[in-house]
N, CA, C and O atoms as a GROMACS GRO file, in nm:
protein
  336
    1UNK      N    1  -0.782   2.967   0.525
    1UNK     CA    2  -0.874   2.883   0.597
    1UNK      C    3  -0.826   2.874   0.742
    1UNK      O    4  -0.708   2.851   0.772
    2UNK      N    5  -0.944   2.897   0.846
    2UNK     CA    6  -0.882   2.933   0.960
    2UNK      C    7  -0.927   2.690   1.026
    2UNK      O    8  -0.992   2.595   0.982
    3UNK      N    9  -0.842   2.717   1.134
    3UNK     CA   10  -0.910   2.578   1.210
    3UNK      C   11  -0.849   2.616   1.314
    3UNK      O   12  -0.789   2.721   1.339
    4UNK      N   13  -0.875   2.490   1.395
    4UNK     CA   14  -0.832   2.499   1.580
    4UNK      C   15  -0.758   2.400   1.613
    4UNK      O   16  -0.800   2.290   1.575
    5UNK      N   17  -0.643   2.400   1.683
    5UNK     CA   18  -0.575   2.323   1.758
    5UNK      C   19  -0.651   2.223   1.835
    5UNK      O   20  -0.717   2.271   1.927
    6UNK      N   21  -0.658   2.065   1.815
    6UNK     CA   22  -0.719   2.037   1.908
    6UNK      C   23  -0.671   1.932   1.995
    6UNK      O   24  -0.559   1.896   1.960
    7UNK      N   25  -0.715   1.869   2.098
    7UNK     CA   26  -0.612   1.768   2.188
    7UNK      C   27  -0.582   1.597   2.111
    7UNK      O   28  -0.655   1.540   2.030
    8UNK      N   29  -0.541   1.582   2.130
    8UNK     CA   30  -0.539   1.372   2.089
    8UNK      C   31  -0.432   1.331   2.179
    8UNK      O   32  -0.310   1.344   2.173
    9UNK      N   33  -0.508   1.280   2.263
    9UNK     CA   34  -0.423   1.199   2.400
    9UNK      C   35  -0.333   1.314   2.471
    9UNK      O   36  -0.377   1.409   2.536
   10UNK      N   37  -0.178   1.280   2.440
   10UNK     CA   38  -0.088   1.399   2.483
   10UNK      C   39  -0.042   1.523   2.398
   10UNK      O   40   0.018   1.627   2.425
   11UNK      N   41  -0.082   1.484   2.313
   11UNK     CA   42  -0.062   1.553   2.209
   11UNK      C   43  -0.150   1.669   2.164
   11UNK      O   44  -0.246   1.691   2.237
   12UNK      N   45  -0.136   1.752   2.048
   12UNK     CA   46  -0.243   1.825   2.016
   12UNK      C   47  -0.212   1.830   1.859
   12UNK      O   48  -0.095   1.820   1.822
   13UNK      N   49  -0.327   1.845   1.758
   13UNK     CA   50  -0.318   1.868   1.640
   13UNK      C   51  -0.454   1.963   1.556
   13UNK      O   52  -0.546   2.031   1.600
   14UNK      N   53  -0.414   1.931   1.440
   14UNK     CA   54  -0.573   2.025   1.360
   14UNK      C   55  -0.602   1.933   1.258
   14UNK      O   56  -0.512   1.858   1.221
   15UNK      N   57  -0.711   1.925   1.208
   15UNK     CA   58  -0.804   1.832   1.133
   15UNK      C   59  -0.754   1.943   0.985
   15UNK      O   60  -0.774   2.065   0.987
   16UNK      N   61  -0.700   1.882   0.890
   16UNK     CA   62  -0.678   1.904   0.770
   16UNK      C   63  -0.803   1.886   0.647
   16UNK      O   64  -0.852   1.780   0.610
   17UNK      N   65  -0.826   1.982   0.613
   17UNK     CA   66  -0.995   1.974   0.552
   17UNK      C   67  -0.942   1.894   0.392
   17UNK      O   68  -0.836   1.912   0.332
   18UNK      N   69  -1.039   1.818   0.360
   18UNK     CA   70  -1.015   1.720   0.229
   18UNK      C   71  -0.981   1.773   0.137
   18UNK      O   72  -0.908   1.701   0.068
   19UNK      N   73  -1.006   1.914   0.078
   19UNK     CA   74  -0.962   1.965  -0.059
   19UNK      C   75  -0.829   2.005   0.008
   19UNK      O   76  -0.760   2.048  -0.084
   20UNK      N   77  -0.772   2.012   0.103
   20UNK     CA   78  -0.615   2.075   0.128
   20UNK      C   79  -0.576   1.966   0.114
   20UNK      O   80  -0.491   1.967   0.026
   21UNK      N   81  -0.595   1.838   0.165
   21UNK     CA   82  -0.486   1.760   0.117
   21UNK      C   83  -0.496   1.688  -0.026
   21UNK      O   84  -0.406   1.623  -0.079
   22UNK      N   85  -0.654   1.721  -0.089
   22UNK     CA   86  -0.652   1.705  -0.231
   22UNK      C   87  -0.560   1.795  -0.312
   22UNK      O   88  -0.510   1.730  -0.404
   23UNK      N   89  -0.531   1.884  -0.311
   23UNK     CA   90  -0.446   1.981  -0.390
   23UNK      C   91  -0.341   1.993  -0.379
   23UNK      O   92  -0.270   2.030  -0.473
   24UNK      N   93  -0.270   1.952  -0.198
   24UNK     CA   94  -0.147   1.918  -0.169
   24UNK      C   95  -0.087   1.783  -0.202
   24UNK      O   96   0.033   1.753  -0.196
   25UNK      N   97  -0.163   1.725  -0.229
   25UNK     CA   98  -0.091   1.632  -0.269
   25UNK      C   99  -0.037   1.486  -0.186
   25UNK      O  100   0.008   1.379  -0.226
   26UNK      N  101  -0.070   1.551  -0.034
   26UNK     CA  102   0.041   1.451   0.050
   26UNK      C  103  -0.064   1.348   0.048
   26UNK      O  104  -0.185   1.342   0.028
   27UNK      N  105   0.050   1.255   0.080
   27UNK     CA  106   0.023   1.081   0.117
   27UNK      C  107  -0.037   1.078   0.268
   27UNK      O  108  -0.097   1.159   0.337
   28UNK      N  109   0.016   0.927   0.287
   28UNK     CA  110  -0.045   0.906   0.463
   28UNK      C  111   0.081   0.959   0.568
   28UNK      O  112   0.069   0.986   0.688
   29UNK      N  113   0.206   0.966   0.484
   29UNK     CA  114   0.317   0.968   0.555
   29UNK      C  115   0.368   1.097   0.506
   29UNK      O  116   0.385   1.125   0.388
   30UNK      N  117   0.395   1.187   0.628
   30UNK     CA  118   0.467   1.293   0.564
   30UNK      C  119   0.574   1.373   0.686
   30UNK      O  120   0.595   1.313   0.792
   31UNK      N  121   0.643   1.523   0.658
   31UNK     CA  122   0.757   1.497   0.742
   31UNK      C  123   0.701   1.669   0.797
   31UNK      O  124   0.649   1.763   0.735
   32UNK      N  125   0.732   1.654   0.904
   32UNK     CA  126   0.676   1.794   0.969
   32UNK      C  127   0.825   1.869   1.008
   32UNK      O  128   0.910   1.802   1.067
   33UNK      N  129   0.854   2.025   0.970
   33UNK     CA  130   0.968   2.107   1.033
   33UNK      C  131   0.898   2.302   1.042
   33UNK      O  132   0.801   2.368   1.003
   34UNK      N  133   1.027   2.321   1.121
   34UNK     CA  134   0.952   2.426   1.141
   34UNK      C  135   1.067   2.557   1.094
   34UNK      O  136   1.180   2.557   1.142
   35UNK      N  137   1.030   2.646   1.013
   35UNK     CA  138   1.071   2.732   0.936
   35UNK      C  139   1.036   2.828   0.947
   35UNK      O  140   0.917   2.850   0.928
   36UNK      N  141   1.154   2.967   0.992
   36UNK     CA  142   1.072   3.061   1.012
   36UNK      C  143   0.936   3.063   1.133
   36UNK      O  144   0.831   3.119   1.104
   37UNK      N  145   0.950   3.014   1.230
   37UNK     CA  146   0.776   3.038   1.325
   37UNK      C  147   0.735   2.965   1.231
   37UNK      O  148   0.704   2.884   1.318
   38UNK      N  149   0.702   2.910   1.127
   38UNK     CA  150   0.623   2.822   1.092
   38UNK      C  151   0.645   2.687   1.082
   38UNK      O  152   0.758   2.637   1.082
   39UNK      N  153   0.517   2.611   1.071
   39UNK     CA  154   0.552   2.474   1.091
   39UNK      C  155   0.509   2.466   0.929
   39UNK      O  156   0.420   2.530   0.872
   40UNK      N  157   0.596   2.374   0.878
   40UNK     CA  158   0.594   2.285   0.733
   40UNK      C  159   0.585   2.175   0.694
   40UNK      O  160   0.688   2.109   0.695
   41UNK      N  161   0.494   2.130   0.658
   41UNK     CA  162   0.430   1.992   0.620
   41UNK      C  163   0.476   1.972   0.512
   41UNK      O  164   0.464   2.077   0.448
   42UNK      N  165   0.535   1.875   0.437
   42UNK     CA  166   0.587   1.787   0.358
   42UNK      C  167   0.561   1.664   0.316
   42UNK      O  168   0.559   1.596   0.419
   43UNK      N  169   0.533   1.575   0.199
   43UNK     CA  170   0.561   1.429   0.197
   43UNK      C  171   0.699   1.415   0.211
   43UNK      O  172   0.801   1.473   0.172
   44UNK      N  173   0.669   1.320   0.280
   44UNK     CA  174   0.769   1.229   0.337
   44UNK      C  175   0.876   1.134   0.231
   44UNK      O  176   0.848   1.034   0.164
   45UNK      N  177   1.000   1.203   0.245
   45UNK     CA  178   1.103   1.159   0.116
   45UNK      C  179   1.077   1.037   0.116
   45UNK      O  180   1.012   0.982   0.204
   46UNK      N  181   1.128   0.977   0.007
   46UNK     CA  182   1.128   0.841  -0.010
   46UNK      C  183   1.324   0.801  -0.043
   46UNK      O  184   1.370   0.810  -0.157
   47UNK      N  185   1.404   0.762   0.066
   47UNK     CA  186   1.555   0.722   0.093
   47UNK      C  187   1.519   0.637  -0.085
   47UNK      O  188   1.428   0.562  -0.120
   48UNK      N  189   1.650   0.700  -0.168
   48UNK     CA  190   1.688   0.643  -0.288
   48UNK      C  191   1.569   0.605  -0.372
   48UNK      O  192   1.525   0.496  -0.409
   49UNK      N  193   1.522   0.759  -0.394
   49UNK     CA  194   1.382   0.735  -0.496
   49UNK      C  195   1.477   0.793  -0.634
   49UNK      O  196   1.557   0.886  -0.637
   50UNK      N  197   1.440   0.715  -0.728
   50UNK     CA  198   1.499   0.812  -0.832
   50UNK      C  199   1.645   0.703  -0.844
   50UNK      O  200   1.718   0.735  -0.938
   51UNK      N  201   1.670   0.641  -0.803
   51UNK     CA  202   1.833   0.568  -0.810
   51UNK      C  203   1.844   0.493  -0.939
   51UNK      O  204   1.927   0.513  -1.028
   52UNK      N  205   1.721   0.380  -0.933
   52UNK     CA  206   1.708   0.282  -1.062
   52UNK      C  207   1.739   0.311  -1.169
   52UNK      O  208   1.811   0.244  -1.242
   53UNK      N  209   1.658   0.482  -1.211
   53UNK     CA  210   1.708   0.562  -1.328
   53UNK      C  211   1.840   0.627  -1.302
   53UNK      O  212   1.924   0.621  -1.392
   54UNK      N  213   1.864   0.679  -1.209
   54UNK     CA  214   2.004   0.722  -1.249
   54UNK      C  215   2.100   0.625  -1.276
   54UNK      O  216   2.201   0.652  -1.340
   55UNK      N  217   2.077   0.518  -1.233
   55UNK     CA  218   2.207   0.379  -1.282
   55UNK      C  219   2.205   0.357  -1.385
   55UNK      O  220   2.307   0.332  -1.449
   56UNK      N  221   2.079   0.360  -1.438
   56UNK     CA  222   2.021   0.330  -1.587
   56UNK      C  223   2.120   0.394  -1.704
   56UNK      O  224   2.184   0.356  -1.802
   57UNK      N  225   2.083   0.556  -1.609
   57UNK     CA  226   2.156   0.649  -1.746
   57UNK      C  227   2.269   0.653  -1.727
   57UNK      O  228   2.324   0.713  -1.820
   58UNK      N  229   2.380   0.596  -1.602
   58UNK     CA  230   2.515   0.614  -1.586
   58UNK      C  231   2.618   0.480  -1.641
   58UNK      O  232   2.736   0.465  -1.674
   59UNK      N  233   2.488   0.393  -1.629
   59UNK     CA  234   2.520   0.274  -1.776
   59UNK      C  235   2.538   0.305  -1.882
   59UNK      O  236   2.649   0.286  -1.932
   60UNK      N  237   2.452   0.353  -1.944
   60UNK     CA  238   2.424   0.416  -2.072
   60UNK      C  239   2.544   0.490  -2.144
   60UNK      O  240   2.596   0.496  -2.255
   61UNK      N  241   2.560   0.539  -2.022
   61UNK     CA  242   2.721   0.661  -2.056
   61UNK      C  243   2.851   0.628  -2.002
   61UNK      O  244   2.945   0.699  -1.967
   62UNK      N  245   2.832   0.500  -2.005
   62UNK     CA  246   2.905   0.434  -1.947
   62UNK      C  247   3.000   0.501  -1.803
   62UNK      O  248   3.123   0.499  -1.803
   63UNK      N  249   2.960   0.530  -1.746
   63UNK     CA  250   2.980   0.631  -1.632
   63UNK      C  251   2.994   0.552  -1.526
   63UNK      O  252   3.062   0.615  -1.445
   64UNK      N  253   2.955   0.403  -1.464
   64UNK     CA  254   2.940   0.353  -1.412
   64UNK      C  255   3.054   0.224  -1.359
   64UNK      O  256   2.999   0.123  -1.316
   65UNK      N  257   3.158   0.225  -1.361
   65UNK     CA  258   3.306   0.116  -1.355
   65UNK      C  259   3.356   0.220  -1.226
   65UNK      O  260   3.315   0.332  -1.193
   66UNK      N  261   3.454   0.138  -1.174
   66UNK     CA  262   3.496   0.204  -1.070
   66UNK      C  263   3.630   0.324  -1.104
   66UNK      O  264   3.688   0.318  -1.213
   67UNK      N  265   3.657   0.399  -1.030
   67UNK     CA  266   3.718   0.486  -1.112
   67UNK      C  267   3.873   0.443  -1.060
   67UNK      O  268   3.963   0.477  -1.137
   68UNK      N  269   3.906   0.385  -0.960
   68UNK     CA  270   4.072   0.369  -0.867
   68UNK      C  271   4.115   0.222  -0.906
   68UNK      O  272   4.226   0.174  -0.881
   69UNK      N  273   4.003   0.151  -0.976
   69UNK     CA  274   4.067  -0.027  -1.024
   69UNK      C  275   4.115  -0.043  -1.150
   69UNK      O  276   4.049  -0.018  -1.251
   70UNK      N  277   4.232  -0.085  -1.149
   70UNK     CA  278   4.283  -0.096  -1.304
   70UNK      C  279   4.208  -0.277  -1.328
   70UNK      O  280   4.125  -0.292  -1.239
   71UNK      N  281   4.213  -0.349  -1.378
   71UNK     CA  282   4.169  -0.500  -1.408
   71UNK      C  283   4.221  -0.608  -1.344
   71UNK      O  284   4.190  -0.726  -1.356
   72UNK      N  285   4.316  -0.549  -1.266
   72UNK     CA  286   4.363  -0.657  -1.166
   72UNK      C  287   4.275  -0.668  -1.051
   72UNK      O  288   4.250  -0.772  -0.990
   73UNK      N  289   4.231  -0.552  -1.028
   73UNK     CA  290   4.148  -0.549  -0.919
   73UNK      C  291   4.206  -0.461  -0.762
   73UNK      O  292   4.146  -0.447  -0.656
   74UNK      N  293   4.294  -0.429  -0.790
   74UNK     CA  294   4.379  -0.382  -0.712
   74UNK      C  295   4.382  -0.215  -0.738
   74UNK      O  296   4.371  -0.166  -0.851
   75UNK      N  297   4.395  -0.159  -0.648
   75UNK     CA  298   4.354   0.017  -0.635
   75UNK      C  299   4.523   0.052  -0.645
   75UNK      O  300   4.620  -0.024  -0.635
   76UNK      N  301   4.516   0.174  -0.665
   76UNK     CA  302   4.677   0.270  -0.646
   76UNK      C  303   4.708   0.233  -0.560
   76UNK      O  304   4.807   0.160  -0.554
   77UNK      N  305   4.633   0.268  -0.451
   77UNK     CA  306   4.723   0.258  -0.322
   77UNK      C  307   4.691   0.102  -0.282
   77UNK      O  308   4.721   0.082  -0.165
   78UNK      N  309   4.652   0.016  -0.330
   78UNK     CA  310   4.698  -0.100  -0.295
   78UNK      C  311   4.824  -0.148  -0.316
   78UNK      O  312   4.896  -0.217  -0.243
   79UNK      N  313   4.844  -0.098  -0.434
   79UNK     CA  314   4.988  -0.112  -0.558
   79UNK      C  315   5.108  -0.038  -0.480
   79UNK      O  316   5.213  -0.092  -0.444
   80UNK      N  317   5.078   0.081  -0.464
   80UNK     CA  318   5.198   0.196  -0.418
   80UNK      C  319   5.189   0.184  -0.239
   80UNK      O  320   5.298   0.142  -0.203
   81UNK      N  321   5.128   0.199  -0.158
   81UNK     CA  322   5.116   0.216  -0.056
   81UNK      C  323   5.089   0.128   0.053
   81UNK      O  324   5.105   0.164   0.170
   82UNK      N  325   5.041  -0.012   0.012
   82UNK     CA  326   5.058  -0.138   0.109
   82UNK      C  327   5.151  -0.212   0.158
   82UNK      O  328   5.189  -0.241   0.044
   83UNK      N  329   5.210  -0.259   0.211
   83UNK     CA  330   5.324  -0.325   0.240
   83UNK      C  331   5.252  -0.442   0.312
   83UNK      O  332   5.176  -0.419   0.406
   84UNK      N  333   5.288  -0.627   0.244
   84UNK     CA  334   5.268  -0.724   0.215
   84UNK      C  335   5.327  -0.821   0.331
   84UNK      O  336   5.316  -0.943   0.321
   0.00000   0.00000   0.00000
């Protein structure tokens, strides 16, 4: 599908026809780069999508305690390497 570059203020862009962004999928927000001479349109990540479940399952497996605290609360090198 061909279209045209067109102006908006300082800028310039192209009018995205409704079944492209029906099939693509994107939202209102998305992330533009350019690859290869081409430019690439993307939705726009969402920072720590997906986290809730991974805590979930690192509970589960119990995967989730800190790995350097024994129950005192105090790390190795708090123990070996601080001076008081």
């Amino acid at each position: 599908m061909k279209t045209h570059i067109i102006r908006i203020g300082n800028s310039q862009g192209i009018r995205i026809p409704k079944i492209l962004l029906e099939q693509s999928h994107l939202g209102t927000e998305v992330e533009l780069e350019v690859e290869d001479e081409k430019i690439v349109i993307r939705s726009a990540s969402r920072p720590r999508h997906g986290w809730g479940e991974k805590f979930r399952l690192m509970a589960e497996c119990c995967d989730d305690k800190m790995t350097d605290y024994d129950l005192s609360g105090q790390s190795e090198w708090d123990k070996d390497e601080w001076e008081w």
